[in-house]
Every structure is written in structure tokens, then in C-alpha cells.
C-alpha positions in Angstrom: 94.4 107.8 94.3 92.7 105.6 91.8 95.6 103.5 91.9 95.6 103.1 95.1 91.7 102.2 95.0 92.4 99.6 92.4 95.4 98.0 94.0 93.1 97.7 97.3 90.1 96.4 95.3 92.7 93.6 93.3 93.8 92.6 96.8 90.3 91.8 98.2 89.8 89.9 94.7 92.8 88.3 95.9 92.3 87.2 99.5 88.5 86.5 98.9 89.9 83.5 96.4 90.8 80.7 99.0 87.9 81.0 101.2 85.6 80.8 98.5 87.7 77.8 96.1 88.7 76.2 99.6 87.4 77.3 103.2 88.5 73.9 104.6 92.3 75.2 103.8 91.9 78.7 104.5 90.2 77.6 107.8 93.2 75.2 108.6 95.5 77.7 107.4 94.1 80.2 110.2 93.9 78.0 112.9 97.7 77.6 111.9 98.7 80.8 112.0 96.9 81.2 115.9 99.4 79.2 117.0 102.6 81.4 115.9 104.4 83.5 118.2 104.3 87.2 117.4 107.8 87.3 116.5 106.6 84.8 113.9 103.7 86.4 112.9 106.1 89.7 112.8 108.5 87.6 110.1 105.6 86.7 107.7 104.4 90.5 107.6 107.8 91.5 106.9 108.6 89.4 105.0 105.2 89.9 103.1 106.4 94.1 102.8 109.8 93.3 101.4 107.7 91.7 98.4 105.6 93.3 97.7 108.2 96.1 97.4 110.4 94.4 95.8 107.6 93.7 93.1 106.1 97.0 93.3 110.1 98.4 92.3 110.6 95.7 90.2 107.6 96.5 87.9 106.9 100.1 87.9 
């Protein structure tokens, strides 16, 4: 569980970086991403699993 905890807390380290380096990006990149399809959008999360994964097996 603490694990867990600290994998979720690295992640929010993680995604809080480019709003607060660069909101003009991470705004752009947004307003981006509301104009995929959901298949698209579908591709990018799996795609975003199979890494992570892959790096989770890859590592442990």
C-alpha cells in the first residue's frame, strides 16, 4: 500500500510539472487533445498502460 501511495503521490509531482513550468503548452496541449476522437483518445491511454507496464516489468 505505501507503494502504491508513493507511486500516486510521484505521479501528481509528475503531471503538476507542465502547468506550472508552462500553462501556455499544457493549455494548448488540452485544447489539442478536445479535438481527438475517442478512438484516439482510447490509443493514447493504451498506449500510455502498455508503458508503463512495460517499465513497471522492466524495472521491478
Amino acid at each position: 500500500m505505501t507503494n502504491l501511495l508513493l507511486a500516486f503521490a510521484l505521479m501528481l509531482v509528475i503531471e503538476g510539472l507542465l502547468p506550472f513550468a508552462a500553462p501556455r503548452i499544457w493549455r494548448e496541449t488540452f485544447r489539442r487533445a478536445l479535438e481527438l476522437t475517442d478512438g484516439q483518445l482510447r490509443f493514447v491511454g493504451l498506449s500510455s498502460i502498455v508503458i508503463g507496464l512495460t517499465l513497471l516489468l522492466l524495472f521491478r
